[in-house]
GUBASE-933227 format. One record per atom (N, C-alpha, C): residue in one letter; x negated, y, z negated. Coordinates in steps of 0.05 Angstrom, whole numbers, padded with zeros to 5 digits, always signed. Layout:
N
AXYZ
...
//
This chain:
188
X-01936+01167-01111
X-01934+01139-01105
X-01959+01130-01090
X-01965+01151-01065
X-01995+01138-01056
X-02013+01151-01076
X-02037+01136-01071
X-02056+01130-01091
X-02081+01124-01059
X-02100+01136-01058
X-02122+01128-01036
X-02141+01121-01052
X-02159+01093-01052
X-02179+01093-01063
X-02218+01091-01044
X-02234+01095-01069
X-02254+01104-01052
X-02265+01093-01029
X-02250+01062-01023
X-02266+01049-01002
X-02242+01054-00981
X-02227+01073-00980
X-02211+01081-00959
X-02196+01062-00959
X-02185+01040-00975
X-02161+01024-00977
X-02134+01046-00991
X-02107+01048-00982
X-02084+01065-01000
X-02068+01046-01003
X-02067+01054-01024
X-02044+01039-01044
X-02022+01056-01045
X-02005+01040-01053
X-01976+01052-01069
X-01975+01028-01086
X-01972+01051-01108
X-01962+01041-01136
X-01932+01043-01137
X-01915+01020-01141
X-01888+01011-01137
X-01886+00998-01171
X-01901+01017-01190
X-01882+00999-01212
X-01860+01024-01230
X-01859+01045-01225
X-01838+01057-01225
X-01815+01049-01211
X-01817+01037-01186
X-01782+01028-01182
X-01784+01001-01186
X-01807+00983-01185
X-01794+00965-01190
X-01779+00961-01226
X-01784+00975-01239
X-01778+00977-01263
X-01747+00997-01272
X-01738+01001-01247
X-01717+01014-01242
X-01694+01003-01224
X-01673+00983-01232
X-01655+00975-01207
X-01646+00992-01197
X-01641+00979-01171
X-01624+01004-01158
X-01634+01031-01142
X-01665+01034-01143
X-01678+01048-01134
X-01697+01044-01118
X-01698+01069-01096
X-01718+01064-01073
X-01729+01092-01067
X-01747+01081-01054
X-01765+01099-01047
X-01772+01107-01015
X-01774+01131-01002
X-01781+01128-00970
X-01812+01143-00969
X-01834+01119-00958
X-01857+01141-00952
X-01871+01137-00932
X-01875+01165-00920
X-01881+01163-00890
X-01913+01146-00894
X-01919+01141-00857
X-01947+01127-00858
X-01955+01142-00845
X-01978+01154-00836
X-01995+01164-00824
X-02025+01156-00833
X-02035+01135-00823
X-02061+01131-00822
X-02080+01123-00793
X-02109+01130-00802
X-02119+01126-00781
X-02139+01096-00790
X-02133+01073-00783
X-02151+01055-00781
X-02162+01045-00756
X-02194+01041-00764
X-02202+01037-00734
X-02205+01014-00723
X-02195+00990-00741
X-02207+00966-00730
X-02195+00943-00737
X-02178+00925-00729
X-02157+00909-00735
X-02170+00881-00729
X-02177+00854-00743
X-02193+00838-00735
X-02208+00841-00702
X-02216+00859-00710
X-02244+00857-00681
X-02233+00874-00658
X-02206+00892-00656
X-02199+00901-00640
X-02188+00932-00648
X-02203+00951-00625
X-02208+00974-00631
X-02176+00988-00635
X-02170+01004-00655
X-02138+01025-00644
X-02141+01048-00641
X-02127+01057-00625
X-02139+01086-00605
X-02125+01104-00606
X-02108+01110-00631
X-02082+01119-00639
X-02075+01117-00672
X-02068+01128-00688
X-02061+01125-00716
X-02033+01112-00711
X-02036+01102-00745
X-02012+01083-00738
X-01988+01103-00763
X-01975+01101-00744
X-01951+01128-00756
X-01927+01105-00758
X-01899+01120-00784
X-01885+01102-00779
X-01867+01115-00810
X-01857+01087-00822
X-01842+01096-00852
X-01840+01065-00869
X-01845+01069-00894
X-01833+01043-00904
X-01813+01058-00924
X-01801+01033-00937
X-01781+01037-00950
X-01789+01017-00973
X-01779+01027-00993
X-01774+01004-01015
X-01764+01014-01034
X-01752+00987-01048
X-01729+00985-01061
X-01722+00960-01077
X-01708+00974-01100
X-01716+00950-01128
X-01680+00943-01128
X-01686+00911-01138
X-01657+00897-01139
X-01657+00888-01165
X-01683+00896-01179
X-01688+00899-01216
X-01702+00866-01212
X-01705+00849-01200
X-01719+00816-01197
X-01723+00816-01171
X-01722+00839-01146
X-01736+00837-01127
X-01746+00867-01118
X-01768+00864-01107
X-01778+00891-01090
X-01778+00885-01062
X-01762+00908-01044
X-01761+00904-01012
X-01780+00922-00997
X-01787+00911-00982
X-01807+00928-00969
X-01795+00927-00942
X-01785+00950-00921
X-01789+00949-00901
X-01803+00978-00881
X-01795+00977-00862
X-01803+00991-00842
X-01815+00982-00820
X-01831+01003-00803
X-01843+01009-00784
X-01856+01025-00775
X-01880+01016-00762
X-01898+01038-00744
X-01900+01037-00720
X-01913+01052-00709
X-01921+01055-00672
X-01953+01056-00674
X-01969+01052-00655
X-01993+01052-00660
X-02007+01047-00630
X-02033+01042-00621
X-02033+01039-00599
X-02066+01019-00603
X-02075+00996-00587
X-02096+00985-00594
X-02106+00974-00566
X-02132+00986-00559
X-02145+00964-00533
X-02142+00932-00535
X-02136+00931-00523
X-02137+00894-00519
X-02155+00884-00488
X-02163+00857-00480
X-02172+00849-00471
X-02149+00836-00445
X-02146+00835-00419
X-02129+00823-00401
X-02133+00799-00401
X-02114+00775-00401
X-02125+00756-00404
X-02123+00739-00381
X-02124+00756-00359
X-02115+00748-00331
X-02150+00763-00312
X-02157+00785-00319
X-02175+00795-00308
X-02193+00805-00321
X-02199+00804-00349
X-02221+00810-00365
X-02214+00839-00372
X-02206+00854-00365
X-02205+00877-00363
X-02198+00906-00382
X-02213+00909-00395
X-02199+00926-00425
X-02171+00949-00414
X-02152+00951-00420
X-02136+00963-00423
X-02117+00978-00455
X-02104+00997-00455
X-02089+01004-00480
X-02061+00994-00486
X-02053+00985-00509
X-02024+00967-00509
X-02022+00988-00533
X-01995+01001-00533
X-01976+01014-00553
X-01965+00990-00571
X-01964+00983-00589
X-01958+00971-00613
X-01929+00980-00618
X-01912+00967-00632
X-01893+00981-00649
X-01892+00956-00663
X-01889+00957-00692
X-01898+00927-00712
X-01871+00937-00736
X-01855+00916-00727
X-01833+00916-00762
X-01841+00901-00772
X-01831+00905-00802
X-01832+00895-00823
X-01814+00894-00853
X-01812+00863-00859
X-01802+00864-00882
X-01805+00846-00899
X-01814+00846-00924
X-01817+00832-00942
X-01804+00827-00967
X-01796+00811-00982
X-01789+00801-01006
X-01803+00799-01027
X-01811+00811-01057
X-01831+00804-01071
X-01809+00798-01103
X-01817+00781-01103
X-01795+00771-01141
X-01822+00780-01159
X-01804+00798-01174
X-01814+00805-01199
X-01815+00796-01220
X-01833+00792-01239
X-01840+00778-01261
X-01828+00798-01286
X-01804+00795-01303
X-01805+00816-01324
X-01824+00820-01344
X-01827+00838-01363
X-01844+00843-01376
X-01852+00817-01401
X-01877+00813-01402
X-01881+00788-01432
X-01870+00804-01450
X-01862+00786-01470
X-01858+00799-01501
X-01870+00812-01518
X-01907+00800-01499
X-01921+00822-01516
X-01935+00845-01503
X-01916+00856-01483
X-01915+00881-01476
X-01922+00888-01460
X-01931+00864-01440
X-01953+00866-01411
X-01937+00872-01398
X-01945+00888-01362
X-01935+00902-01352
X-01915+00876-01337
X-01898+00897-01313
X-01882+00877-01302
X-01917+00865-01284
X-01915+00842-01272
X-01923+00833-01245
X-01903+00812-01231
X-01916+00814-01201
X-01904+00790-01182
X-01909+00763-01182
X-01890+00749-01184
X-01894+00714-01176
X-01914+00711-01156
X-01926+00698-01163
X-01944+00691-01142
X-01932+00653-01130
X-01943+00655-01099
X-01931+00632-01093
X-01961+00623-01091
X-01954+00594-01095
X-01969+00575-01098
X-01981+00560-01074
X-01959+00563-01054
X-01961+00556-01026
X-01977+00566-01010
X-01985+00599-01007
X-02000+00613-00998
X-02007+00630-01014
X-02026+00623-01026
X-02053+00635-01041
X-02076+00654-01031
X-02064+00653-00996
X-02098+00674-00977
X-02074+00703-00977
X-02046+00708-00981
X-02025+00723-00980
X-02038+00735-01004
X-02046+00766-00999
X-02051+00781-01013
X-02047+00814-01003
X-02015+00818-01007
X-02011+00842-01013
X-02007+00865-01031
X-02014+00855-01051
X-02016+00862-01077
X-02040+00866-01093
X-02053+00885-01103
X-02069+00881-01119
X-02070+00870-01152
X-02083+00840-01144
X-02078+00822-01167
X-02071+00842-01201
X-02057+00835-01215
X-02055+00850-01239
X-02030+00864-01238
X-02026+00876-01206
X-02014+00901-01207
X-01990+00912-01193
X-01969+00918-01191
X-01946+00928-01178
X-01963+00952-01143
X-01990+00949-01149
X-02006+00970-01122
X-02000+00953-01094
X-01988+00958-01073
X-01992+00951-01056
X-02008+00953-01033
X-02019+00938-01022
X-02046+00942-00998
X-02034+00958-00974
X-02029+00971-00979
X-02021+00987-00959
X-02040+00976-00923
X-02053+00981-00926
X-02067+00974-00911
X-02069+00945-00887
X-02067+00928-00918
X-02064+00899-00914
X-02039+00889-00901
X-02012+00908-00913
X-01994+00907-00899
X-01991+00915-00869
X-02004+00931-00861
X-02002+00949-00835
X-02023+00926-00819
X-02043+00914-00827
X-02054+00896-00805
X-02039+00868-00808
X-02022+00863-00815
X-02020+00840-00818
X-01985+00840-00790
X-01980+00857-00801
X-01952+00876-00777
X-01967+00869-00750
X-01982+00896-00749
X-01988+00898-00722
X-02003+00871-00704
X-02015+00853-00723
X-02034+00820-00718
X-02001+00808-00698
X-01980+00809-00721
X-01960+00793-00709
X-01941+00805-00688
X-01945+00845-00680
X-01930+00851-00660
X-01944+00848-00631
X-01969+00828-00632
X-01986+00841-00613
X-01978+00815-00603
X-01976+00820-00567
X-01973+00799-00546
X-01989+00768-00552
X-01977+00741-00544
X-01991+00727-00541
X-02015+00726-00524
X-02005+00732-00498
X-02017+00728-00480
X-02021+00766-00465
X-02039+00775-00469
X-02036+00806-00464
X-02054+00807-00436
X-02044+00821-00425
X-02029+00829-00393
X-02036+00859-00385
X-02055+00863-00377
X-02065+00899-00370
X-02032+00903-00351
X-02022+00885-00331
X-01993+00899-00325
X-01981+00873-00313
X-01951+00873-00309
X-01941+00850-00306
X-01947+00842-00287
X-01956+00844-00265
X-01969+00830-00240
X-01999+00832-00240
X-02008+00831-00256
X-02035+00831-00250
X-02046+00807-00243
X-02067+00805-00217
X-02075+00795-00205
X-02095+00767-00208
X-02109+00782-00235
X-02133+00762-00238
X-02163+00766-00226
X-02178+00747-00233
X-02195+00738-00220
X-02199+00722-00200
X-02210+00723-00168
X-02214+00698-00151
X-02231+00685-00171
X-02219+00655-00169
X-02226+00638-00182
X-02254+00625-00170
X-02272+00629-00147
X-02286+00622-00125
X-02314+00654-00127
X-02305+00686-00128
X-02326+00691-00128
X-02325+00722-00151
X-02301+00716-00162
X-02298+00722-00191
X-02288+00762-00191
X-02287+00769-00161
X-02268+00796-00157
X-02249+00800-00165
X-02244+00817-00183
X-02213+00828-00196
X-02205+00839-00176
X-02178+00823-00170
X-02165+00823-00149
X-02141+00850-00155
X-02149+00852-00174
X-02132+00882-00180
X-02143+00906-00157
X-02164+00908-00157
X-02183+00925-00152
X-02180+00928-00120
X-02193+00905-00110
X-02184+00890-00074
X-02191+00863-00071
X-02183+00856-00050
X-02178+00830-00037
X-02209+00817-00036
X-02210+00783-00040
X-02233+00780-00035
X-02244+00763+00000
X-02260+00761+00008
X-02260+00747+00033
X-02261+00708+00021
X-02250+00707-00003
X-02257+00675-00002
X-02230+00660+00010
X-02241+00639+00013
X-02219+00619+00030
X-02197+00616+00012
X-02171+00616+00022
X-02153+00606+00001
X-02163+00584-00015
X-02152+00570-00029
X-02158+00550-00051
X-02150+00526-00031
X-02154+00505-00032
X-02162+00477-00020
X-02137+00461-00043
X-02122+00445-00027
X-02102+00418-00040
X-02120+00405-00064
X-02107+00407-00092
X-02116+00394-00106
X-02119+00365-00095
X-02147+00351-00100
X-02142+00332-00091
X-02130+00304-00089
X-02115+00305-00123
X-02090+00291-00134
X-02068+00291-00116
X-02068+00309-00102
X-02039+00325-00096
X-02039+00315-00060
X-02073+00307-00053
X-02071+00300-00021
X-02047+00282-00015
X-02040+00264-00033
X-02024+00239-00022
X-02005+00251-00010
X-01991+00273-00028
X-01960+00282-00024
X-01959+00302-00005
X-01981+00314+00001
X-01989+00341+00025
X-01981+00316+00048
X-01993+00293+00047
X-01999+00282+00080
X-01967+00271+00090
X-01949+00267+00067
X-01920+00254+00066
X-01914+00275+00071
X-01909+00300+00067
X-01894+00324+00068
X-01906+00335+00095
X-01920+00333+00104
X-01938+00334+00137
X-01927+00310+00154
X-01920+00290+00149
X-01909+00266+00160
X-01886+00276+00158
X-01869+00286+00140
X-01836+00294+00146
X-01834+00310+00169
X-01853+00327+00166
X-01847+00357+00177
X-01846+00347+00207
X-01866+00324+00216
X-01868+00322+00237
X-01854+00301+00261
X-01835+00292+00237
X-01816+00274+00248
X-01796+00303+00259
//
């Protein structure tokens, strides 16, 4: 079923089950990719898919574990984030023409840049699949640890590290009106 080709993209060829209802397939993942839009992984991405023919659909699921540096977005600071990325997909199959062409998938019309498939072919991007997982398991907002500190905003010390000698921060100055009323309560 896998198939590796020379530019280090692997496929699986899925037109044996999809040409078979009722049948599925389990194959482990173990790959090492090093580079996920612009961000290094420091760990192979291990895991299992599954798939499985309903004879007019192919299922794809599973999961991996994986691990990828990311950037703190609180203190600049490179740190490692463990990944774990599910997945599952739906693909409708096209039955065979009359004049004898293979099965292929519907293509949607809607999203045309959705390419997990190699055009022509029942091959799946293996690959394409696994970055597109881990793109959507990864934090919005990624965090070297849940209290992290930051940057003083004044002389730019990662306050992770130690304390800086700058002055606390100063009353926004929108905000004076309501400091001087709340100073007037206090002092009644």
């Amino acid at each position: 079923m896998r198939r590796p080709e020379r530019n280090g993209t692997v496929k699986l060829d899925l037109s044996d089950i999809a040409r078979n209802p009722g049948s599925y397939a389990e194959e482990p993942i173990d790959l090492t990719l090093r580079h996920v839009e612009g961000m290094t992984l420091t760990a192979p991405v291990r895991g299992k898919i599954i798939v499985s023919s309903t004879g007019r659909v192919l299922l794809l699921e599973g999961a991996v574990d994986t691990e990828i540096e990311l950037v703190c977005a609180r203190c600049g600071g490179v740190y490692r984030q463990p990944v774990h990325a599910e997945f599952q997909e739906d693909f409708v199959v096209q039955p065979p023409a009359p004049g004898g062409q293979a099965l292929a998938l519907e293509t949607d019309e809607d999203e045309p840049d959705v390419q997990l498939f190699f055009p022509g072919t029942l091959d799946l991007n293996l690959d394409e699949l696994l970055r597109q997982s881990i793109l959507l398991a990864l934090p919005v907002k990624p965090l070297c640890q849940d209290d992290c500190q930051g940057l003083c905003p004044h002389c730019g010390q990662n306050l992770n590290e130690r304390a800086c000698a700058c002055p606390p921060a100063g009353v926004n100055p929108r905000m004076a009106a309501l400091r001087q009323l709340l100073e007037k309560r206090r002092e009644r």
